[in-house]
DRENSEVO-697789 format. One record per residue (C-alpha): residue in three letters; y, z, x. Coordinates in steps of 0.5 Angstrom, whole numbers, plus 500, padded with zeros to 3 digits. Example, Ala and Ser with C-alpha at 12.3 -4.5 7.8 and 13.67 -1.06 7.14 Angstrom:
residues 2
ala491516525
ser498514527
This chain:
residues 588
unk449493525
unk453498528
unk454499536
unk450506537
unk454508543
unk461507539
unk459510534
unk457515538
unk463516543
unk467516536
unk464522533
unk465527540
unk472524539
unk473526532
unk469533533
unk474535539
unk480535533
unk477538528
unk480544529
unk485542531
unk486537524
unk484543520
unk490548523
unk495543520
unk492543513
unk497545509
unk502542513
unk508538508
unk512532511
unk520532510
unk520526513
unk515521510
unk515522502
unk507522501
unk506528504
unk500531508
unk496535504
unk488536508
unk484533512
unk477533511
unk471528513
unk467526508
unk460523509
unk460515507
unk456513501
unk451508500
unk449504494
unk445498492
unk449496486
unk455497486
unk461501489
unk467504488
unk472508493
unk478511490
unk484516491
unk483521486
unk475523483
unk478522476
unk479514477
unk472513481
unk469516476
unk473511471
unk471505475
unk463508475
unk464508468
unk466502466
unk462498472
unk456502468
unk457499462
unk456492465
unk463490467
unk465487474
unk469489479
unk476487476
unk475491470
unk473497474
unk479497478
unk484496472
unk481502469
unk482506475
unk489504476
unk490507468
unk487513471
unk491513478
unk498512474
unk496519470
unk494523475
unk496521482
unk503520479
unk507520486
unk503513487
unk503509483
unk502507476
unk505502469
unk513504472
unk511500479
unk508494481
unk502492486
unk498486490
unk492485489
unk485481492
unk479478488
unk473475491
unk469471486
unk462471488
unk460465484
unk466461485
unk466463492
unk473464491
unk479469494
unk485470488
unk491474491
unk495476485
unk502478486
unk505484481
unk511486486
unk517488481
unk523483481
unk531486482
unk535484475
unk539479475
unk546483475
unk544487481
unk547484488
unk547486495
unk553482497
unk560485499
unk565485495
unk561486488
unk563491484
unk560498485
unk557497477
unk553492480
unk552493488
unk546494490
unk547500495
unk555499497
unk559505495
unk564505491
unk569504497
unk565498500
unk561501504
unk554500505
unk550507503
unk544510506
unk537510503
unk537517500
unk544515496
unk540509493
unk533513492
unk533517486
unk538512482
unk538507476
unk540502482
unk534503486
unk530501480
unk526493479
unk522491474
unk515494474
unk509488474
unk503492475
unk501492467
unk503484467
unk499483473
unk493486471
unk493483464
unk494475468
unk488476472
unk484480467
unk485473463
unk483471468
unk476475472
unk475480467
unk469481463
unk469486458
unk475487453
unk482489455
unk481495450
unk476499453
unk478499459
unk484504457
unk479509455
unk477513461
unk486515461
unk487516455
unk482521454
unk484524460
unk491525458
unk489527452
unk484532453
unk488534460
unk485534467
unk485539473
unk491539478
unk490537484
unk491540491
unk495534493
unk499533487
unk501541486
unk504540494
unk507534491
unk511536485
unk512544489
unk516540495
unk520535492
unk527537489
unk529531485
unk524530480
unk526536477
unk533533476
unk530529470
unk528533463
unk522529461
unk519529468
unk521537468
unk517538461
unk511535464
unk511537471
unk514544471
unk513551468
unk520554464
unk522557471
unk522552475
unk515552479
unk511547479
unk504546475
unk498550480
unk493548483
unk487547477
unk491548471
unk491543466
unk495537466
unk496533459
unk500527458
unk501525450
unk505520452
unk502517456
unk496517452
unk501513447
unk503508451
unk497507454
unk494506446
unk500500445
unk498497452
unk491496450
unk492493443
unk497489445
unk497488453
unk504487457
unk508486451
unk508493449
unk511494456
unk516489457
unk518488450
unk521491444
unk522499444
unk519500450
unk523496455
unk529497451
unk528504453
unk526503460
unk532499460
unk536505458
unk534510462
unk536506467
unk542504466
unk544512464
unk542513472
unk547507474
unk542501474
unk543494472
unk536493469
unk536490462
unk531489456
unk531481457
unk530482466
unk523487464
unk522480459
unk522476463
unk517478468
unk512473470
unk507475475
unk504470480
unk497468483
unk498465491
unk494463496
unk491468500
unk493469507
unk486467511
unk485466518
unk479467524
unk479474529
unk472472533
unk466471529
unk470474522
unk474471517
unk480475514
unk483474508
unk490478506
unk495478501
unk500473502
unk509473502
unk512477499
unk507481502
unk507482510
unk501485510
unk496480511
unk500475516
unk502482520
unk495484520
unk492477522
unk497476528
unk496483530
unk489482530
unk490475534
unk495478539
unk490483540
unk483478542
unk488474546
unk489480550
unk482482550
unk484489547
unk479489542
unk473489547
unk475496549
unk473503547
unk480504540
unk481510543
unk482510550
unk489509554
unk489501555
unk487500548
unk492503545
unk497502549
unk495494547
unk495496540
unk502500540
unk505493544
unk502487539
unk505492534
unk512491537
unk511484536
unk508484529
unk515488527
unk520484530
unk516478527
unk516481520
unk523483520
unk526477522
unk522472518
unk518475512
unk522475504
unk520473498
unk518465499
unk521463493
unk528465496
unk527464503
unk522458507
unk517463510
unk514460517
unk507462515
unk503457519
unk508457525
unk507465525
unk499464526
unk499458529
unk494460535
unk499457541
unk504461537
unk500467539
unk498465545
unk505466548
unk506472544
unk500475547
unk503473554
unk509478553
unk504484553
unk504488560
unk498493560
unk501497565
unk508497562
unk510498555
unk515492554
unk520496550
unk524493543
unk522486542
unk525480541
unk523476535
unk519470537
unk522463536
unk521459531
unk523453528
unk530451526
unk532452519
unk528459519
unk533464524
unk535468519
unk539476521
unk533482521
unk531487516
unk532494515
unk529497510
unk525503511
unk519501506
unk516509504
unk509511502
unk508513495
unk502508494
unk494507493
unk488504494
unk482501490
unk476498493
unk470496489
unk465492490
unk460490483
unk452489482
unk454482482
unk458481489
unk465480486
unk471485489
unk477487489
unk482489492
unk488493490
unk494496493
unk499499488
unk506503489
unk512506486
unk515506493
unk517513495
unk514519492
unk514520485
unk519513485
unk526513482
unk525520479
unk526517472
unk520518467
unk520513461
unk513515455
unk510519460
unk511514467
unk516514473
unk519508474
unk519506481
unk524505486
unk522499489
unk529495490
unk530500496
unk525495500
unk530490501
unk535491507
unk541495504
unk545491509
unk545483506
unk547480513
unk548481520
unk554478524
unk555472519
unk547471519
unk544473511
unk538478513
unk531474510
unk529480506
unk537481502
unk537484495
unk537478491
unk537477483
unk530475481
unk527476488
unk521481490
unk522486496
unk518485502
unk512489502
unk508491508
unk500493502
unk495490505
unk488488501
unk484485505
unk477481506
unk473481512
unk467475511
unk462474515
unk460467519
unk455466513
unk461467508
unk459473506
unk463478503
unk462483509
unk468489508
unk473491503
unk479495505
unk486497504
unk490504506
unk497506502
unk503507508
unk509504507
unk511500513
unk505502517
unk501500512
unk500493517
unk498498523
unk493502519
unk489496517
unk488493523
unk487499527
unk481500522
unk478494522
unk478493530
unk474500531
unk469497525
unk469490528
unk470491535
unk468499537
unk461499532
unk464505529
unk461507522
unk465507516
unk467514516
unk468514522
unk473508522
unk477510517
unk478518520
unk480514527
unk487519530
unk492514528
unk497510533
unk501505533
unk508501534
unk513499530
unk517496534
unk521502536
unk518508539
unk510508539
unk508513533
unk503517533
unk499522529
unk501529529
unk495534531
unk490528533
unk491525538
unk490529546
unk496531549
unk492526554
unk493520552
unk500521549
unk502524557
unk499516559
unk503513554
unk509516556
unk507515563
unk507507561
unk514507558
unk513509551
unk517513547
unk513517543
unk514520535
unk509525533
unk508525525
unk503527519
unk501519518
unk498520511
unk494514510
unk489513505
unk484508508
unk479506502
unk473501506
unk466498503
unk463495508
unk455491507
unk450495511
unk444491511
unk442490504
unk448496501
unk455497501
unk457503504
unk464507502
unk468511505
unk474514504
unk481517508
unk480525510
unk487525509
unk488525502
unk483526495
unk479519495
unk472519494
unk467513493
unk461513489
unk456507489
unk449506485
């Protein structure tokens, strides 16, 4: 199935790196909040019957657990994501929302699920609201920077994870919504190991220890933060969890616990109320899907851009005949980094929430669309800032400036039966909002949207609004093959790069012949539409001087992804997890 002399050439560019990815280890990460913390290659894992690749060793031997006594992959994932929220609180969690994939075997059938969090109703992004109730103006009128807004109430949506999990697991789920709590509650009452990567985290970030309940939970009395192996408990966590398992969202979104959400907020400059976390309902859409040669893709649709981004990516690429290339030799990243400045310019200035903003989905991947596209791309010449394409009149909206950080994480599972899911969660930047509520931080999401809600007259797509869900770029994707079989599962935390990461993987897996280890280690590149970003300490000095030489503009940074990939293997599933973070995978 695999390309052995892809396979091969991938694994001498990996070996020349090593060293190299070894020597920025312990390196931390100003400007993106999910810091680096490692690298280190991990061998795939194969199973018959089922797999699981998580982010945190806790949560994949959660969803083992809970797949062992006969539940499918939905509620291995829920139960997952209880134990991430406890252990990896940085990314996600009940404080959060997310978007999720399910491919039911039997039906035949791909379910996308959106639990992105809403902005309350008295919140604005328009001028001239008063500063109560202005999303990111000053008190002055002035539009503020992100790092004004970030750890404030103002910065706060609704949480729909909870709400999410519970419809789909009405839904798909097989065994009872109770016991998929057990493997979290255990832990926070018994105490877990603090990781490597959590400890970096809580040592370098100055403003969570700003709110005393997370300083209690996080902190020793002077101030560090808890070591590496130490035992970490959280009662009340384990006490919210106990109400959300007797009672489901409700326990969340109503009574105390929302009165209590509602309040922390508001101390911190908000506008969430008990009646907006009330009225959350979560949505299934139709998932995103279109051909790439002999593969069908699946994704996740608006507000989501992640599945359109990722499929006009990959037809940009096939169209230019790209992806038949070795992934890491200079014309294939060149063209990668160039399709990608017309995925973004695309994103910026037509995606948003549906329900707020007429979306030209089906003009955005119409093959003549991207056809044209495709003939913006010189190779042997980057063609700088692009410009948005042309779509039909009615949708011309102003562009988007929101930054989107990456404090997310990814779930893969596979069960014995064939069923998957896909799950992408996130609280926004690392450790959210930094206001902590029985036990969970609540996310920062609304700074998703573009804090300026109009540009020369013309209102931006994505422009806080109340009610609306933020732009996301969490890509949960399905890869199927010409037989309709489910081929891979995959999804990577990552921010606004998230759209690059995935592509990038399933190019060097279905194109390059790359095994799955080696797909998800592959050196990371790619375009924005600004300067072509790439991946500090991996990538050669040769190929950074060729693309300089062709007109980019380079950014060295640590892109801290965590690819989390399944792929069939014969009569196996194979899981791999990113080297970059704490994954692992584990299959039967």
């Amino acid at each position: 199935m695999f390309d052995r002399t892809g396979s091969l050439r991938a694994a001498r560019f990996l070996l020349v790196f090593a060293v190299l990815a070894r020597a920025i280890a312990s390196w931390a990460q100003v400007a993106q909040p999910e810091a680096a913390s490692g690298f280190a290659v991990r061998a795939a894992v194969a199973g018959k019957g089922f797999m699981a690749v998580t982010a945190n060793p806790y949560a994949t031997d959660a969803a083992a657990e809970i797949l062992q006594l006969g539940g499918n992959a939905l509620d291995a994932a829920i139960a997952a994501q209880w134990v991430l929220n406890l252990v990896e609180p940085q990314s996600s969690g009940i404080g959060g929302g997310g978007f999720m994939l399910h491919w039911d075997a039997t039906r035949r059938e791909v379910a996308a699920w959106d639990g992105r969090e809403t902005a309350p109703r008295g919140a604005s992004a328009l001028p001239g609201e008063t500063a109560s109730h202005s999303f990111a103006r000053r008190p002055d009128g002035s539009l503020a920077k992100y790092h004004e807004v970030l750890a404030t109430g103002r910065a706060v949506g609704v949480p729909g994870l909870v709400a999410m999990l519970e419809a789909a697991h009405r839904r798909h789920g097989k065994l009872k919504w109770e016991r998929l709590f057990r493997p979290a509650i255990r832990l926070a009452e018994n105490g877990f190991a603090v990781s490597p990567r959590l400890h970096l985290l809580l040592r370098d970030d100055s403003l969570l220890r700003r709110d005393a309940a997370a300083r209690a939970l996080y902190y020793r009395e002077d101030g560090q933060a808890r070591q590496v192996g130490e035992t970490l408990r959280n009662p009340d966590l384990a006490a919210t969890l106990r109400g959300i398992a007797a009672a489901g969202a409700d326990a969340l979104h109503r009574g105390e616990a929302a009165n209590r959400i509602a309040t922390a907020v508001k101390q911190r400059g908000g506008a969430l109320t008990a009646a907006d976390i009330g009225d959350y309902r979560p949505k299934q859409r139709d998932a995103v899907c279109g051909l790439y040669r002999r593969w069908h893709i699946c994704g996740m649709p608006p507000p989501s851009s992640g599945g359109i981004g990722v499929l006009q990516l990959m037809g940009l690429l096939e169209r230019s005949d790209a992806a038949t290339r070795d992934p890491a030799a200079p014309d294939h990243v060149h063209l990668f980094a160039e399709a990608g400045r017309l995925v973004y310019a695309d994103r910026a200035r037509y995606l948003a929430d549906p329900d707020f903003v007429a979306v030209p989905q089906r003009a955005m991947l119409d093959p003549g669309y991207l056809e044209q596209r495709a003939r913006l791309m010189d190779s042997r010449r980057s063609m700088g800032i692009a410009a948005p394409g042309k779509l039909p009149a009615g949708h011309a909206q102003a562009d988007d400036d929101a930054p989107e950080l990456p404090a997310t994480t990814h779930v893969s599972i596979v069960d014995q039966t064939g069923n998957a899911v896909a799950l992408t969660s996130s609280i926004e930047s690392a450790f959210g909002s930094r206001i902590q509520v029985d036990g969970f931080l609540l996310n920062n999401q609304l700074t998703d949207f573009s804090l300026a809600s109009e540009q020369d007259g013309r209102p931006v797509a994505n422009r806080l609004e109340p009610g609306k869900r933020p732009l996301s770029s969490m890509a949960p994707t399905f890869v199927f093959d010409a037989d309709g079989r489910l081929h891979a599962v995959l999804g990577s935390p990552g921010g606004g790069r998230i759209i690059n990461y995935v592509a990038r993987t399933l190019v060097a897996l279905l194109d390059g012949g790359m095994d799955p280890a080696m797909a998800v280690s592959l050196p990371h590149v790619g375009n924005r539409n600004g300067a072509t970003e790439i991946e500090r300490g991996r990538v050669p000095e040769t190929l950074a001087q060729e693309l300089e030489r062709r007109g980019h503009a380079l950014q060295r940074s640590d892109m801290t992804s965590g690819l989390h990939l399944i792929v069939r293997v014969g009569d196996a599933w194979v899981g791999a997890v990113d080297p970059r973070r704490e994954g692992t995978a584990r299959g039967e």
